[in-house]
HTML snippet that shows the backbone in 3Dmol.js (N, CA, C, O; Angstrom):
<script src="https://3Dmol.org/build/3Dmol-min.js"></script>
<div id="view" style="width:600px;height:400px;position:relative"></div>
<script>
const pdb = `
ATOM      1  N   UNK A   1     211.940  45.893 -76.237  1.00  0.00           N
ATOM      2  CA  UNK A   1     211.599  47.247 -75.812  1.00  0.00           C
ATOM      3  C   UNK A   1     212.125  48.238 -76.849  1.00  0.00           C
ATOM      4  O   UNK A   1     213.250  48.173 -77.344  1.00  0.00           O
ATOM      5  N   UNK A   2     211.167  49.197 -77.141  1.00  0.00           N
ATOM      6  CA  UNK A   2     211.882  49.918 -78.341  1.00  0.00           C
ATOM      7  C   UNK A   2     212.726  50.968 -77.866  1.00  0.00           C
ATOM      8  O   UNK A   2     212.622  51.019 -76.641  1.00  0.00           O
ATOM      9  N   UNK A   3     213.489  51.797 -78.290  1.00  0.00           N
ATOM     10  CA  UNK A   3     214.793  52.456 -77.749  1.00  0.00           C
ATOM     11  C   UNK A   3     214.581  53.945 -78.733  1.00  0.00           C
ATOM     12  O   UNK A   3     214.372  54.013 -79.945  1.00  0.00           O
ATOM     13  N   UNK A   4     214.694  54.844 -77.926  1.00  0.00           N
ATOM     14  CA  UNK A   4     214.445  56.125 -78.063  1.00  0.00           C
ATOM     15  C   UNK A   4     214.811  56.812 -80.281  1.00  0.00           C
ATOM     16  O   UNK A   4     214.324  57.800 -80.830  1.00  0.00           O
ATOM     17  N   UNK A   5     215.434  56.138 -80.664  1.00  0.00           N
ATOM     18  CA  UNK A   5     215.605  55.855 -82.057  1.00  0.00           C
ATOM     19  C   UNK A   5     214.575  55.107 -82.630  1.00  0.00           C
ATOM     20  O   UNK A   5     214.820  55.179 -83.834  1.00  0.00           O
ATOM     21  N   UNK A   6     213.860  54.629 -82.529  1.00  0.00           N
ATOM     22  CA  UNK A   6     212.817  53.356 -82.877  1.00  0.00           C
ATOM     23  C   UNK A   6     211.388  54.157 -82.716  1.00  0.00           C
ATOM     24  O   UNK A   6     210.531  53.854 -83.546  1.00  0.00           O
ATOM     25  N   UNK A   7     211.094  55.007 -81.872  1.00  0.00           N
ATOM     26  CA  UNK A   7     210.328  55.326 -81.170  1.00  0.00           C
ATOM     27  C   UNK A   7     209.667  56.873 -82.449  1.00  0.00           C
ATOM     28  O   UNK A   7     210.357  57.790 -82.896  1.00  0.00           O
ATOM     29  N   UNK A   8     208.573  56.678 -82.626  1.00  0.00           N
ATOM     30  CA  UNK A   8     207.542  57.768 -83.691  1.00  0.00           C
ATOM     31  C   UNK A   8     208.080  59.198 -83.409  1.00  0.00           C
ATOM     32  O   UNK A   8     208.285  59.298 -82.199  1.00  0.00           O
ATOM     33  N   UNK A   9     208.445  60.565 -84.204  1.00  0.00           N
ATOM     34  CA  UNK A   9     208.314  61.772 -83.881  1.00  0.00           C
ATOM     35  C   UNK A   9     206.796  61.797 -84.099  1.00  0.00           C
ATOM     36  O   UNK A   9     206.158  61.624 -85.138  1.00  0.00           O
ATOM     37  N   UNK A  10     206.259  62.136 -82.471  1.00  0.00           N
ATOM     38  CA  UNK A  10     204.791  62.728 -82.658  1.00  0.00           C
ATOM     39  C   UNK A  10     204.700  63.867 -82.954  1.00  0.00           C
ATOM     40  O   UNK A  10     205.695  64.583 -83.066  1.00  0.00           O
ATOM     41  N   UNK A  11     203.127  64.409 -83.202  1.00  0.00           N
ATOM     42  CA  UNK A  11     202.783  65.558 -83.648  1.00  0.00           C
ATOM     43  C   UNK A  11     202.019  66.297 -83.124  1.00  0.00           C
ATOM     44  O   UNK A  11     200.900  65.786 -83.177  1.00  0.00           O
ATOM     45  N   UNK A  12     201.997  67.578 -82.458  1.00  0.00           N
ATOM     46  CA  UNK A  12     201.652  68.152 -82.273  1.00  0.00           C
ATOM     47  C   UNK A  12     199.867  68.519 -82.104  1.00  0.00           C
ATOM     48  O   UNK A  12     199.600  68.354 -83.294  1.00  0.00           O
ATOM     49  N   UNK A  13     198.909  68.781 -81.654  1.00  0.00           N
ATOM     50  CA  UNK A  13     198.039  69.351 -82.008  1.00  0.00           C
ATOM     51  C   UNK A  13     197.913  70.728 -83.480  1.00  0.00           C
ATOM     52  O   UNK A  13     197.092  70.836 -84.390  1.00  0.00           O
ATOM     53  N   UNK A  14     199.104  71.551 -83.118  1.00  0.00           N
ATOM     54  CA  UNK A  14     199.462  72.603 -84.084  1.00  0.00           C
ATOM     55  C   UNK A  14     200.171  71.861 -85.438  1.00  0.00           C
ATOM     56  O   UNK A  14     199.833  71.802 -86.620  1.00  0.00           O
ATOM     57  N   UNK A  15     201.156  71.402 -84.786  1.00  0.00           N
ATOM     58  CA  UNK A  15     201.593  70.528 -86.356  1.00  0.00           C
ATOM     59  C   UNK A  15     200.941  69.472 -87.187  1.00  0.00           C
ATOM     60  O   UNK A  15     201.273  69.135 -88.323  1.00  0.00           O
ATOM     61  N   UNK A  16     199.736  68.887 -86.288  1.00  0.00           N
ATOM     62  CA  UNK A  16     198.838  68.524 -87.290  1.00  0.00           C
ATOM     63  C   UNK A  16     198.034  68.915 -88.361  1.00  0.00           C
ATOM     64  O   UNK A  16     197.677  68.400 -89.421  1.00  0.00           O
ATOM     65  N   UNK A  17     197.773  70.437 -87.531  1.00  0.00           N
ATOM     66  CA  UNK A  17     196.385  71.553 -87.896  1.00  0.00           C
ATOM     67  C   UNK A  17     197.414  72.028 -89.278  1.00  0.00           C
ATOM     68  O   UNK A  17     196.849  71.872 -90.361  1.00  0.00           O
ATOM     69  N   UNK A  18     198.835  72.580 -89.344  1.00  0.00           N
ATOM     70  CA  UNK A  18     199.031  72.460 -89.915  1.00  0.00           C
ATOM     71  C   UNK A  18     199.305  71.836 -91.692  1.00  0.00           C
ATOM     72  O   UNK A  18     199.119  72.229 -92.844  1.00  0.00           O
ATOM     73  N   UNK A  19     199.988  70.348 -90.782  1.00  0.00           N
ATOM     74  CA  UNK A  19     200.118  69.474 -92.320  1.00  0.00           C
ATOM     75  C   UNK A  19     198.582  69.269 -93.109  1.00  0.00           C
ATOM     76  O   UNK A  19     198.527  68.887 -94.278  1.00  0.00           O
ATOM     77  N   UNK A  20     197.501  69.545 -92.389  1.00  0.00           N
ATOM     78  CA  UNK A  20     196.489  69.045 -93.056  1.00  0.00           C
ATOM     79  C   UNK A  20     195.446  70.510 -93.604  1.00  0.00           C
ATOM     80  O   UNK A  20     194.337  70.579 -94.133  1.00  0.00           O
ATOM     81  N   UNK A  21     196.532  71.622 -93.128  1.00  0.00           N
ATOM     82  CA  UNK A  21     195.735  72.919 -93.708  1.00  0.00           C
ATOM     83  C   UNK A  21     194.680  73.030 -93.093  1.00  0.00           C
ATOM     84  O   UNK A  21     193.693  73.120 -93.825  1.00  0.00           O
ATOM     85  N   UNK A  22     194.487  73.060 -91.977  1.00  0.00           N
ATOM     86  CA  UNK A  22     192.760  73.367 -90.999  1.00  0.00           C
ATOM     87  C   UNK A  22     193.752  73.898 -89.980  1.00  0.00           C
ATOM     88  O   UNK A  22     194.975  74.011 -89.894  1.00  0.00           O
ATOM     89  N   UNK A  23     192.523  74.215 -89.140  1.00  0.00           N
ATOM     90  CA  UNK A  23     192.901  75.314 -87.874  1.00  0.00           C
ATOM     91  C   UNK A  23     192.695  74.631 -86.784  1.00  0.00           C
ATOM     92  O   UNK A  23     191.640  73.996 -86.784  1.00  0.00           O
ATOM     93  N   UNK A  24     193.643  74.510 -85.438  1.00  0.00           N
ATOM     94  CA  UNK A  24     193.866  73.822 -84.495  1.00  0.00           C
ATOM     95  C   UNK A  24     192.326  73.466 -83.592  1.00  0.00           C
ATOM     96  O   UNK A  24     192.087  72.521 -82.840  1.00  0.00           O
ATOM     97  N   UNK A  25     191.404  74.673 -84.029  1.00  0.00           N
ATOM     98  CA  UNK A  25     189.717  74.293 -83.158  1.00  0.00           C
ATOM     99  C   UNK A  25     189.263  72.801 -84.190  1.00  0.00           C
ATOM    100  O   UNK A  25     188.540  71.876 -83.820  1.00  0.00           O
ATOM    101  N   UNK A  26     189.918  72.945 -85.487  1.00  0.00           N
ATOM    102  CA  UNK A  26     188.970  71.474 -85.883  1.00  0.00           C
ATOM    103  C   UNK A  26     189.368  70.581 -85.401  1.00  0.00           C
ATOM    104  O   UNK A  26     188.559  69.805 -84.893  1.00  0.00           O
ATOM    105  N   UNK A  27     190.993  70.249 -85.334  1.00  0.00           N
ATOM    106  CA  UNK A  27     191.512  69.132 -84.731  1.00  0.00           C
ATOM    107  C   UNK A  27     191.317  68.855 -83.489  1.00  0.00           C
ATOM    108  O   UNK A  27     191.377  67.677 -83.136  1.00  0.00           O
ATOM    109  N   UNK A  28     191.060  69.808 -82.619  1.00  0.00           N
ATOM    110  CA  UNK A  28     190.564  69.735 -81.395  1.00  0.00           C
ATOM    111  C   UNK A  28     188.856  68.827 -81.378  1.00  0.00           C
ATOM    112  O   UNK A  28     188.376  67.849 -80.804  1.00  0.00           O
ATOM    113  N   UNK A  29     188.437  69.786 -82.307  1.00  0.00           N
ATOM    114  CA  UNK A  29     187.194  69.192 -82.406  1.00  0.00           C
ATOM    115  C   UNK A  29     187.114  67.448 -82.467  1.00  0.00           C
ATOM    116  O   UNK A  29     186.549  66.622 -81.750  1.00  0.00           O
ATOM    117  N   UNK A  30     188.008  67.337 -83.743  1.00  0.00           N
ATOM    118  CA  UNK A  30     188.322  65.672 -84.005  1.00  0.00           C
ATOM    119  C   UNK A  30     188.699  64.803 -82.770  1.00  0.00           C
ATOM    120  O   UNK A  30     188.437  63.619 -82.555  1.00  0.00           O
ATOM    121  N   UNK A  31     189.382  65.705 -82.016  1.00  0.00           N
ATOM    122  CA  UNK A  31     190.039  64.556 -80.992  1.00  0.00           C
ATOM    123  C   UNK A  31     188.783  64.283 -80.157  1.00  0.00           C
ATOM    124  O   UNK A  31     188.473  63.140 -79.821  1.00  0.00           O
ATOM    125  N   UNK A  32     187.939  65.569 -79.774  1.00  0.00           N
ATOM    126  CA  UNK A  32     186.963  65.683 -78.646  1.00  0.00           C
ATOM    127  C   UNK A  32     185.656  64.419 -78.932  1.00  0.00           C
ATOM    128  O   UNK A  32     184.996  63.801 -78.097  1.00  0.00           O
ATOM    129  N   UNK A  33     185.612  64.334 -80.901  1.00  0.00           N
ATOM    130  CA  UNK A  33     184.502  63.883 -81.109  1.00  0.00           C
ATOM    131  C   UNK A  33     185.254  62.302 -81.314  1.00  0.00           C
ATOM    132  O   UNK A  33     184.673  61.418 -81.943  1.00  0.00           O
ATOM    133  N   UNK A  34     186.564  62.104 -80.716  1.00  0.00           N
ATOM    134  CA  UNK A  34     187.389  60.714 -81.021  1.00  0.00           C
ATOM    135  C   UNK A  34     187.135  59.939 -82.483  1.00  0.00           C
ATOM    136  O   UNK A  34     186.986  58.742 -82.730  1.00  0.00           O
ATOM    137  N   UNK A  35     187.152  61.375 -83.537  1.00  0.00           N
ATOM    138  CA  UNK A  35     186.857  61.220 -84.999  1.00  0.00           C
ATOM    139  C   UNK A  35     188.574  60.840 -86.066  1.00  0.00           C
ATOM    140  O   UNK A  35     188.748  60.550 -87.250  1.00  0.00           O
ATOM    141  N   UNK A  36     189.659  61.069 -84.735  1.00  0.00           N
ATOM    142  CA  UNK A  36     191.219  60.884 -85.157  1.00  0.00           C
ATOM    143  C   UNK A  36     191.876  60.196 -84.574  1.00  0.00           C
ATOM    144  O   UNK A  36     191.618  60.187 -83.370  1.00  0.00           O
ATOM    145  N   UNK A  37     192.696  59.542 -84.900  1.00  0.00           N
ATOM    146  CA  UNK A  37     193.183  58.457 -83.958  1.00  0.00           C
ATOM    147  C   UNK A  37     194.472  59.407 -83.100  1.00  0.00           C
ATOM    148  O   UNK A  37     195.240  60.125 -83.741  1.00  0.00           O
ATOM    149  N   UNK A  38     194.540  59.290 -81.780  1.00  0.00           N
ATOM    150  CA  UNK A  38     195.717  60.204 -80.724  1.00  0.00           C
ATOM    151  C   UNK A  38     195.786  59.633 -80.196  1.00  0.00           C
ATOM    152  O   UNK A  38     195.051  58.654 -80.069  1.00  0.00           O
ATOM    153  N   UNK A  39     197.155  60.054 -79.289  1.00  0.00           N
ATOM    154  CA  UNK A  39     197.622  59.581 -78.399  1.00  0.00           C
ATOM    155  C   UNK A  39     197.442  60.719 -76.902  1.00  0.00           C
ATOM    156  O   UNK A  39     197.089  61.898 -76.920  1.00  0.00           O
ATOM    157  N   UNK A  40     197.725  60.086 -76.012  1.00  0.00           N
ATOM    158  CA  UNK A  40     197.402  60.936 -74.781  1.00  0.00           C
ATOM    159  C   UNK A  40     198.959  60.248 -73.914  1.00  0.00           C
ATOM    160  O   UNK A  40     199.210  59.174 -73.368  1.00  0.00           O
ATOM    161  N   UNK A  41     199.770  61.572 -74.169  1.00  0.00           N
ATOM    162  CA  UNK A  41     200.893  61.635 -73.102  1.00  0.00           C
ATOM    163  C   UNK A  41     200.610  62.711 -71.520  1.00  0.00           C
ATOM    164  O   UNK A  41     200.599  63.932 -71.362  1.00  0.00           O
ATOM    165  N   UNK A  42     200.470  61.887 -70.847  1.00  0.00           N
ATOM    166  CA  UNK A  42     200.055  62.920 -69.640  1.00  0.00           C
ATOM    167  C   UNK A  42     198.719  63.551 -70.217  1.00  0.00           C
ATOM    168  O   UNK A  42     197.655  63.099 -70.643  1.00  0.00           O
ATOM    169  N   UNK A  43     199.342  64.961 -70.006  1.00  0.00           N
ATOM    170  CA  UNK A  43     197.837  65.381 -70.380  1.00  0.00           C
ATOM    171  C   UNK A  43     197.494  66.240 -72.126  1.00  0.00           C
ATOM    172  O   UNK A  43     196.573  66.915 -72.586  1.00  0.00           O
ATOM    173  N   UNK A  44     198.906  65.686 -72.675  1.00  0.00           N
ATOM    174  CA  UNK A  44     199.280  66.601 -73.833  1.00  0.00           C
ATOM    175  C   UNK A  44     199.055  65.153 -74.796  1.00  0.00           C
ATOM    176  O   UNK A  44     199.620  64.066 -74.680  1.00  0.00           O
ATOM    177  N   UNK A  45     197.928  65.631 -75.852  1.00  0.00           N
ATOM    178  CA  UNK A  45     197.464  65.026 -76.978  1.00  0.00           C
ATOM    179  C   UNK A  45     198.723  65.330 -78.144  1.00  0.00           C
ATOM    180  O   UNK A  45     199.243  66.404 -78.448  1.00  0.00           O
ATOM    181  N   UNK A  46     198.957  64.099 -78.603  1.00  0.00           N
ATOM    182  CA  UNK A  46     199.797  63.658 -79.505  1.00  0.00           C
ATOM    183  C   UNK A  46     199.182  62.557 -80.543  1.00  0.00           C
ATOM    184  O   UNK A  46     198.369  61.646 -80.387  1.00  0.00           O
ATOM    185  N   UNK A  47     199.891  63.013 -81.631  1.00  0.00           N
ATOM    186  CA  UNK A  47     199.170  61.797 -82.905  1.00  0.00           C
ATOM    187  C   UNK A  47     200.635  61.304 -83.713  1.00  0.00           C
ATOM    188  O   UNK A  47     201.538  62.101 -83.967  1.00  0.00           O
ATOM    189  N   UNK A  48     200.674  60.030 -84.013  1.00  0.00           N
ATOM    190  CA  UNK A  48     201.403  59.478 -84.921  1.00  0.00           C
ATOM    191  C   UNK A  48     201.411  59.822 -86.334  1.00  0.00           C
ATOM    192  O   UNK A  48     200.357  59.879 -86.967  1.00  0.00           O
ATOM    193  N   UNK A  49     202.705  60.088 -86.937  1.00  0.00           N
ATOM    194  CA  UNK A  49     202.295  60.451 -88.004  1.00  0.00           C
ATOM    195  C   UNK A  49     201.705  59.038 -88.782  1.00  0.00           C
ATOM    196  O   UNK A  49     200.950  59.185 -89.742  1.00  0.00           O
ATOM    197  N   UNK A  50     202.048  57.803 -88.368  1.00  0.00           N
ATOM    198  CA  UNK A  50     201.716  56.744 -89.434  1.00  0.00           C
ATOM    199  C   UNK A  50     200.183  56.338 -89.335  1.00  0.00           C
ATOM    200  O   UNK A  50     199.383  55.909 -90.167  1.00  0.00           O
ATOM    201  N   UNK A  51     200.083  56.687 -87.804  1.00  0.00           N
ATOM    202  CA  UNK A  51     198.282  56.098 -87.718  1.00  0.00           C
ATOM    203  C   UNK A  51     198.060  57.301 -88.485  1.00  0.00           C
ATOM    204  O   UNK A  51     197.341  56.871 -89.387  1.00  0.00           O
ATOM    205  N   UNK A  52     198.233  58.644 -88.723  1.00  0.00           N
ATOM    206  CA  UNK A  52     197.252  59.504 -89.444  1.00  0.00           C
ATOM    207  C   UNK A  52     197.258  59.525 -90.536  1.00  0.00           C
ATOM    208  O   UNK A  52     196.382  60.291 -90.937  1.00  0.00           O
ATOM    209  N   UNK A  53     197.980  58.924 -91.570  1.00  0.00           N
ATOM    210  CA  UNK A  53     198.361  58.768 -92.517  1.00  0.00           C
ATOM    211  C   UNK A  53     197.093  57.062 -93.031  1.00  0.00           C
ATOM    212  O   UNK A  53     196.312  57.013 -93.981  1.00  0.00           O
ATOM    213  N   UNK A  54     197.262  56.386 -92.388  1.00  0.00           N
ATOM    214  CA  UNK A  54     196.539  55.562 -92.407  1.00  0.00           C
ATOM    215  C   UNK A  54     194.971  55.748 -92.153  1.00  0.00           C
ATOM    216  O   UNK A  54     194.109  55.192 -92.834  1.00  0.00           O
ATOM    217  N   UNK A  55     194.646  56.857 -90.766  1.00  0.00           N
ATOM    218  CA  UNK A  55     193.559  57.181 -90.950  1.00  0.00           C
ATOM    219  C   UNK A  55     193.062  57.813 -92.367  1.00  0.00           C
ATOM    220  O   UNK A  55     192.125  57.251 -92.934  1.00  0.00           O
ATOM    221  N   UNK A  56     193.652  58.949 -92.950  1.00  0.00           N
ATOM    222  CA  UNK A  56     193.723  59.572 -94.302  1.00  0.00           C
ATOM    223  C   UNK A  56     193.352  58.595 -95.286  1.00  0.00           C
ATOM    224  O   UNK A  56     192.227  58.703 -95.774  1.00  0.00           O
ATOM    225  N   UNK A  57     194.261  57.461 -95.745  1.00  0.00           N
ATOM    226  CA  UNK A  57     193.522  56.814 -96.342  1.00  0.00           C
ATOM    227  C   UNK A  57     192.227  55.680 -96.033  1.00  0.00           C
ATOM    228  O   UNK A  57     191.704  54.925 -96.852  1.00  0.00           O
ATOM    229  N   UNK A  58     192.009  55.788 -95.036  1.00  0.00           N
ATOM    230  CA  UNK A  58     190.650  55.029 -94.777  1.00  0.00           C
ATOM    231  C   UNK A  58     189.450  55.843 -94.840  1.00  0.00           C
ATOM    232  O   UNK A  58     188.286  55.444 -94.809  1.00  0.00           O
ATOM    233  N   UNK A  59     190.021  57.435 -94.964  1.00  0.00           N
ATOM    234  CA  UNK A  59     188.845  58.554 -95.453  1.00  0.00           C
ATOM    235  C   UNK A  59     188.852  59.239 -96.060  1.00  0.00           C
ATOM    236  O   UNK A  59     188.375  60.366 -95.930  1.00  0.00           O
ATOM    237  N   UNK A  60     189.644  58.587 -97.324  1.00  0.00           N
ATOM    238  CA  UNK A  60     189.316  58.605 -98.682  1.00  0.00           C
ATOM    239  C   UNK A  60     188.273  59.005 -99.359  1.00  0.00           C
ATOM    240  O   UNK A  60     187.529  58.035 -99.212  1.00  0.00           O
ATOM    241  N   UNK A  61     187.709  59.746 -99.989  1.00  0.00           N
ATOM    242  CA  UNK A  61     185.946  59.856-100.555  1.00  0.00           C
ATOM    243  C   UNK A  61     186.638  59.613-102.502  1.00  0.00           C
ATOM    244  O   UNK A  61     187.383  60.382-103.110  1.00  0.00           O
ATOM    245  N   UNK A  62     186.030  58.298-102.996  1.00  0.00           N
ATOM    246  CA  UNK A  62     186.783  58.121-104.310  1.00  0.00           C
ATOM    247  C   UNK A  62     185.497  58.823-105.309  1.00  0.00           C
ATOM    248  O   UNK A  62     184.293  58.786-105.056  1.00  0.00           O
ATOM    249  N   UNK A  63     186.041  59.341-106.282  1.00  0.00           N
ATOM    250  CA  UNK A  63     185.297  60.249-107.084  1.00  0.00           C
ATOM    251  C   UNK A  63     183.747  59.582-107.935  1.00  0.00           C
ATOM    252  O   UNK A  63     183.765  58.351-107.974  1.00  0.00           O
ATOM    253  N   UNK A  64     182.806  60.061-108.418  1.00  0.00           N
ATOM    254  CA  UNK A  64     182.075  59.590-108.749  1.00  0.00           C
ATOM    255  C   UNK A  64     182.656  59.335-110.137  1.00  0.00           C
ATOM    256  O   UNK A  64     183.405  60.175-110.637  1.00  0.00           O
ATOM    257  N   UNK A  65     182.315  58.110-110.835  1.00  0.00           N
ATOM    258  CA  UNK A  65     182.452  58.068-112.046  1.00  0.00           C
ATOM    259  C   UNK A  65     182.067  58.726-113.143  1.00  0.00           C
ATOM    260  O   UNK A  65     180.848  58.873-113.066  1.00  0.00           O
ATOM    261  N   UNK A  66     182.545  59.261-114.260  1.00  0.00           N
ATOM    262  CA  UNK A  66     181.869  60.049-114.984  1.00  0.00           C
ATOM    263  C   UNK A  66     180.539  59.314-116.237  1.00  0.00           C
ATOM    264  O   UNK A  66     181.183  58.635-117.037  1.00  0.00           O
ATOM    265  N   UNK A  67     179.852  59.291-116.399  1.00  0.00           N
ATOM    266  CA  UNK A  67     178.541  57.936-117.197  1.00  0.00           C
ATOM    267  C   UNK A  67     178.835  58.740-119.041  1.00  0.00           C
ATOM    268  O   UNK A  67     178.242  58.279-120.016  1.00  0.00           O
TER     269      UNK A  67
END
`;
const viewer = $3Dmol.createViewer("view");
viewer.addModel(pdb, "pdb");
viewer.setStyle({}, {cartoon: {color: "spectrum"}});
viewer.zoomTo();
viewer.render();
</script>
């Protein structure tokens, strides 16, 4: 059982909108369109910072090569 030390600081709806420089209606948007990976405590949406970090790099867009 993991023990209150072990356990993720989640993030916010606002402190997400934040770290990622967008405004709390997109992230909302993301959660609504289940386009971000969250968590649901009660009724207050929370995200990991490691799943989002992981989501981030799985949506990656890698540059076109230059010919």
């Amino acid at each position: 059982m993991a023990t209150v030390a072990t356990l993720p600081q989640l993030l916010t709806i606002q402190q997400l909108a934040d770290r990622l420089n967008v405004n709390t209606r997109h992230i909302r948007r993301l959660v609504a369109e289940r386009r971000v990976p969250f968590l649901k405590v009660g009724h207050f949406v929370r995200f990991d910072p490691t799943e989002i970090t992981d989501w981030l790099s799985r949506n990656r867009v890698a540059p076109l090569r230059a010919q």
